[in-house]
Backbone as CSV, one residue per row, in Angstrom:
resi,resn,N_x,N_y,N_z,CA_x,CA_y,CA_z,C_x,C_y,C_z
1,UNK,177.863,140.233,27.132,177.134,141.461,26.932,176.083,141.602,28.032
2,UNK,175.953,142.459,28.531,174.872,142.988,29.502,173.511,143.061,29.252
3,UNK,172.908,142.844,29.724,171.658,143.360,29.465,171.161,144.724,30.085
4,UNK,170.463,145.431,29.313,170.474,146.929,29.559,168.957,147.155,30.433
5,UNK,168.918,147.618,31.541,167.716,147.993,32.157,167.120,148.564,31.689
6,UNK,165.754,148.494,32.439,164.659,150.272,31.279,165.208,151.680,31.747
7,UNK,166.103,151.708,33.078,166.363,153.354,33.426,167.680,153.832,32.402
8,UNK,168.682,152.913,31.600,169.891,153.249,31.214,168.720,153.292,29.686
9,UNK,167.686,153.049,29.170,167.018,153.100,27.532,166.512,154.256,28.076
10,UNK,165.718,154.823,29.460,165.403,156.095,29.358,166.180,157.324,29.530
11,UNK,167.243,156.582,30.311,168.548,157.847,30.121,169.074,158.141,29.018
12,UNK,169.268,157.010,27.762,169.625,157.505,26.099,168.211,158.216,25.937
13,UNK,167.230,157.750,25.989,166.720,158.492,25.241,166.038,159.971,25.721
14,UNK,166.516,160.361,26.814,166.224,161.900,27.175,167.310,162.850,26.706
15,UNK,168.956,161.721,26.897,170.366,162.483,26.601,169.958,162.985,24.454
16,UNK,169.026,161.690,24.115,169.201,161.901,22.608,168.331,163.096,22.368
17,UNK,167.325,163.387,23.221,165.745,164.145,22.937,166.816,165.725,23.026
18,UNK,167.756,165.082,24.189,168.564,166.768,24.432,169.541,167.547,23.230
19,UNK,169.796,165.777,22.831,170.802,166.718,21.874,170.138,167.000,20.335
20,UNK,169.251,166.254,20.094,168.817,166.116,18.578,167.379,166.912,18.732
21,UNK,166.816,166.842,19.945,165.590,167.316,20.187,164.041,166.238,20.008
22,UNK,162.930,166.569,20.802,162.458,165.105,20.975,161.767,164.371,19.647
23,UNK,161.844,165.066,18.677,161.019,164.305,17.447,162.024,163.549,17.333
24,UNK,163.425,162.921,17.616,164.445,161.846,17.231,164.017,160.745,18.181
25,UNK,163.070,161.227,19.474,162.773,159.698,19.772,161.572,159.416,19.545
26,UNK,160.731,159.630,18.876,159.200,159.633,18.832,159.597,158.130,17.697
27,UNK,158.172,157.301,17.958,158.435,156.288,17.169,157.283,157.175,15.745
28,UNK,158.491,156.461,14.762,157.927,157.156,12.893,156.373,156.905,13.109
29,UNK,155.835,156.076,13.559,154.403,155.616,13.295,153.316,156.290,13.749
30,UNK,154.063,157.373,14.952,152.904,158.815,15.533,152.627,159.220,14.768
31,UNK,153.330,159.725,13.437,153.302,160.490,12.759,151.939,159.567,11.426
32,UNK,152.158,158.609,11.112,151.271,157.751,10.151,150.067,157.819,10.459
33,UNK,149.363,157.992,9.298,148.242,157.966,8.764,146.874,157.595,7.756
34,UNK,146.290,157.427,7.600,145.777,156.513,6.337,146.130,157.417,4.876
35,UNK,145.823,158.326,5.221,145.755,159.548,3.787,147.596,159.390,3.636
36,UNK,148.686,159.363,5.002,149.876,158.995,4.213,149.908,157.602,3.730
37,UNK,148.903,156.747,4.154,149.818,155.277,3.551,148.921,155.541,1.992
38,UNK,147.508,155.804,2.036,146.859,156.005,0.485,148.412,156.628,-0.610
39,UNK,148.987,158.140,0.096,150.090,158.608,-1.151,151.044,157.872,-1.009
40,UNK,151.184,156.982,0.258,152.468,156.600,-0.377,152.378,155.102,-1.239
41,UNK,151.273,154.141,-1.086,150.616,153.349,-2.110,150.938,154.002,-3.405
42,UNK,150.128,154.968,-3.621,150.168,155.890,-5.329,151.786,156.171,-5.456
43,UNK,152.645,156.834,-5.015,153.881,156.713,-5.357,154.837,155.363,-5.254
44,UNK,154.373,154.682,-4.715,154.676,152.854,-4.733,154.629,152.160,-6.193
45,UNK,153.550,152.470,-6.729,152.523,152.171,-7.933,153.805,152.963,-9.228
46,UNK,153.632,154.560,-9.111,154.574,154.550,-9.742,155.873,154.325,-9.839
47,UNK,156.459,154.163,-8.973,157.675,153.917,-9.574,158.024,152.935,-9.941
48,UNK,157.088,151.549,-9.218,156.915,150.304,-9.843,156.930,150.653,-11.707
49,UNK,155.882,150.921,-11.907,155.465,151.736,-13.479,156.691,151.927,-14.280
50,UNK,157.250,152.872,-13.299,158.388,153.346,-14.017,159.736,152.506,-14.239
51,UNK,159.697,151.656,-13.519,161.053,150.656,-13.224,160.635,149.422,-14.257
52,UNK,159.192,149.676,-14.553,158.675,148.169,-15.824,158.985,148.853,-17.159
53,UNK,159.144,150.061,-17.198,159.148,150.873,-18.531,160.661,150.982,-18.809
54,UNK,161.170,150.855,-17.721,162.915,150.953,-18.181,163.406,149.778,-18.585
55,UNK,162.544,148.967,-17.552,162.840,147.067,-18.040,162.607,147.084,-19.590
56,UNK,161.624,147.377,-19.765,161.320,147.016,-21.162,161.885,147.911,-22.430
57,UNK,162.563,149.170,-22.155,163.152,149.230,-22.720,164.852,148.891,-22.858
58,UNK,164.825,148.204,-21.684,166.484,147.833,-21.378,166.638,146.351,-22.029
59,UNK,165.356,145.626,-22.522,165.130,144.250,-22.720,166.098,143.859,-24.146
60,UNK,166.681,142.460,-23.789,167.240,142.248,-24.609,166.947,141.020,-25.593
61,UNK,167.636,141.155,-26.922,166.728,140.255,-27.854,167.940,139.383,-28.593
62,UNK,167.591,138.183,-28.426,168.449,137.240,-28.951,168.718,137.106,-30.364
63,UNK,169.813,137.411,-31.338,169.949,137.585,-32.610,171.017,136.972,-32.935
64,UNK,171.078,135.623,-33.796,172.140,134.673,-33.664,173.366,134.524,-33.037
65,UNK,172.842,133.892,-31.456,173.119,134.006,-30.240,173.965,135.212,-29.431
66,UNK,173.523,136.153,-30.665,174.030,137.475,-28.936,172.964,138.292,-29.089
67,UNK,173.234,138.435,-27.520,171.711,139.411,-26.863,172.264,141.417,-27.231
68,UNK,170.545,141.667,-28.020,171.106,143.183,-28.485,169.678,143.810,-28.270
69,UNK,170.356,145.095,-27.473,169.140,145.686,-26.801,168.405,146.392,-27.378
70,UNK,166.806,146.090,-27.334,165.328,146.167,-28.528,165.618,147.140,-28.676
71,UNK,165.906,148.603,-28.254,166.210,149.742,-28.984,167.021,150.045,-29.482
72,UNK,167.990,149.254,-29.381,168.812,149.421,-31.121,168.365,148.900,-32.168
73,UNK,167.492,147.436,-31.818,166.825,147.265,-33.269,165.611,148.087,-34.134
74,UNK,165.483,149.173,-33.395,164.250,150.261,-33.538,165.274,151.083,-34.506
75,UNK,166.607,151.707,-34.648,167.196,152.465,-35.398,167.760,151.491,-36.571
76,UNK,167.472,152.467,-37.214,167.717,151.972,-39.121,169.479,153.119,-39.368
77,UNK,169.948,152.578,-40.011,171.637,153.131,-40.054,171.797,152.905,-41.750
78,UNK,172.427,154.057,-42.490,172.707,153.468,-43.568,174.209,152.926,-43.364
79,UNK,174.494,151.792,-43.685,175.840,151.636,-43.774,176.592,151.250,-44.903
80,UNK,175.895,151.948,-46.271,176.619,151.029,-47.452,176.672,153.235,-47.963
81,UNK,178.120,153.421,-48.241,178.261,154.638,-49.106,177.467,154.681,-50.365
82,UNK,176.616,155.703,-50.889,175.961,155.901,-51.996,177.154,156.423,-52.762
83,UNK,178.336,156.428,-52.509,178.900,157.431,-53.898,179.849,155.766,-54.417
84,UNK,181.161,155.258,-53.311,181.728,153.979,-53.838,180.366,152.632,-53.694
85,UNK,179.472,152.829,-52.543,178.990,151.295,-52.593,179.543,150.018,-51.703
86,UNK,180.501,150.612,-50.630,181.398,150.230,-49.911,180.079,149.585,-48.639
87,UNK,180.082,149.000,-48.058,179.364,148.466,-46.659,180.479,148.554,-45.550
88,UNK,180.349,149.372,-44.348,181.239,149.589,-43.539,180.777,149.838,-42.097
89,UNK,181.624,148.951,-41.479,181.468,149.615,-39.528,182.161,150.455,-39.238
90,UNK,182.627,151.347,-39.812,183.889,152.659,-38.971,182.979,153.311,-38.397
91,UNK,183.465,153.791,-37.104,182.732,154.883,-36.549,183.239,155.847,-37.567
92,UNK,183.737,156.422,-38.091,183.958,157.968,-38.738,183.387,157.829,-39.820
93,UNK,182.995,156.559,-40.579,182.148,156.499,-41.458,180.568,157.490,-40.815
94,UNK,180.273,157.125,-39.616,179.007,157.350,-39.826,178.950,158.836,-39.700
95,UNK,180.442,159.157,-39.082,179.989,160.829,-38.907,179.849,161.220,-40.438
96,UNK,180.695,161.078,-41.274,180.284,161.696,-42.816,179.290,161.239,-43.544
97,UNK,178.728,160.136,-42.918,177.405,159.491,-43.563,176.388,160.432,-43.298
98,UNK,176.271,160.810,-42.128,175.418,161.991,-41.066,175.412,163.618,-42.278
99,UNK,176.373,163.758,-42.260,177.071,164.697,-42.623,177.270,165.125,-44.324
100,UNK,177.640,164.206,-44.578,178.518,164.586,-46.350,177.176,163.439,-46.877
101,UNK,176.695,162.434,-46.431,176.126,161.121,-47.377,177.209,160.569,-48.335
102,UNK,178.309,160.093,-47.464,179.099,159.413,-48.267,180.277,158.734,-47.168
103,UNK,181.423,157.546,-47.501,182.221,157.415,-46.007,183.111,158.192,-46.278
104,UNK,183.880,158.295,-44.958,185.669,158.671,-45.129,186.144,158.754,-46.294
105,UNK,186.355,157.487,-46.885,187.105,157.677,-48.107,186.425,158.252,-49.206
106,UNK,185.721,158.488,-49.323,184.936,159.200,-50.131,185.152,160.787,-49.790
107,UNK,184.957,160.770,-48.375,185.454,162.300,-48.270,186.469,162.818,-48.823
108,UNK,187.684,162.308,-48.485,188.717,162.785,-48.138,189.180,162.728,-49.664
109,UNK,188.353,161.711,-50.413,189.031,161.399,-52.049,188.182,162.594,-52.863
110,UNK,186.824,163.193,-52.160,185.970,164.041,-53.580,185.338,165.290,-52.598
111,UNK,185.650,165.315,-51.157,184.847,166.440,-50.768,185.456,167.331,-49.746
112,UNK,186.748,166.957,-49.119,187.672,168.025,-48.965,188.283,168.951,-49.117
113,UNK,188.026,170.214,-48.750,188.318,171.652,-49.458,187.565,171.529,-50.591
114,UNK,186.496,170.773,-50.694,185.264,171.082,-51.540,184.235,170.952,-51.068
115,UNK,183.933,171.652,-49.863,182.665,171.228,-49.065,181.568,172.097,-50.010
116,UNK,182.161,173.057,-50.521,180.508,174.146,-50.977,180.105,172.906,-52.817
117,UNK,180.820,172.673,-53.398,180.538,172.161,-54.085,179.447,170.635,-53.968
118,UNK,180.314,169.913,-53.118,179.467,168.814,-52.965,178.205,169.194,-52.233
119,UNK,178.115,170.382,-51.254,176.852,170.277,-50.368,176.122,171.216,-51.821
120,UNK,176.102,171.948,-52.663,175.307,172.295,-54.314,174.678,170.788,-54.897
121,UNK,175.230,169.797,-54.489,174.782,168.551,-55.201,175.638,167.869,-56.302
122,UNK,177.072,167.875,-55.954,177.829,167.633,-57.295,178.269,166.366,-56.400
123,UNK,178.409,165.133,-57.199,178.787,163.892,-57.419,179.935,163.302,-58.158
124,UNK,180.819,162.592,-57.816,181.756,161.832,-59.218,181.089,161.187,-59.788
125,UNK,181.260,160.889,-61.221,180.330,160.082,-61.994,180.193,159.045,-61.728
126,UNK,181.621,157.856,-61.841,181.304,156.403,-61.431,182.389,156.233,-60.483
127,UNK,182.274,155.818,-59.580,183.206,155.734,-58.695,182.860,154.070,-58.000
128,UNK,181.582,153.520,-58.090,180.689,152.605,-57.693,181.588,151.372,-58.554
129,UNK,181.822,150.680,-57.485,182.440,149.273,-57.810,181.884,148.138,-58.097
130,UNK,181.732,147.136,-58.701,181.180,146.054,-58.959,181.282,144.980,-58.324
131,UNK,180.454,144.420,-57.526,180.783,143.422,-56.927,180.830,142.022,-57.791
């Protein structure tokens, strides 16, 4: 490799001033100032801020040995049906839990093509199983 003289660094950089125009060769630091390094300190600061606030809510918490992230342990879920008494992980449970206060099977057994009735407040009597 060659080594490049100072007349072939001032020939790039007049050919670059020509084509890009001369603020592309000015070194960034003409431009610096104290009042820019003060804002850019303060925007330093925050986003630091902001990147500790995501940490901590991204933080994870050890719960007989698997890690589950602190804001899910902040939400409360019912997962036991008030009408059978059933305890369940279905996702479609929770949409009718949301929805009807009762799971799937409960829907589909007492509140299908009876939506106006059950949303009046009508219940099966015992449907609740005994453990």
């Amino acid at each position: 490799m060659k080594k490049k003289d100072g007349r072939y660094i001032a020939n790039m950089e007049k050919a670059i001033a020509k084509k890009y125009g001369m603020e592309a060769t000015i070194n960034p630091k003409f431009y610096w100032n104290s009042d820019k390094e003060k804002d850019y300190l303060e925007q330093l600061k925050e986003a630091v801020e902001l990147d500790r606030e995501q940490e901590h809510k991204t933080e994870k918490v050890e719960i007989n040995g698997v890690l589950i992230s602190k804001k899910l342990l902040n939400k409360e879920t019912e997962r036991k049906c008030p009408v059978c008494s059933i305890y369940s992980f279905d996702v479609r449970d929770d949409v009718y839990m949301s929805k009807y206060d009762c799971c799937w099977k409960c829907y589909i057994q007492h509140v299908e093509d009876r939506e106006e009735r059950w949303q009046s407040g009508w219940r099966p009597e015992s449907t609740k199983k005994e453990v």
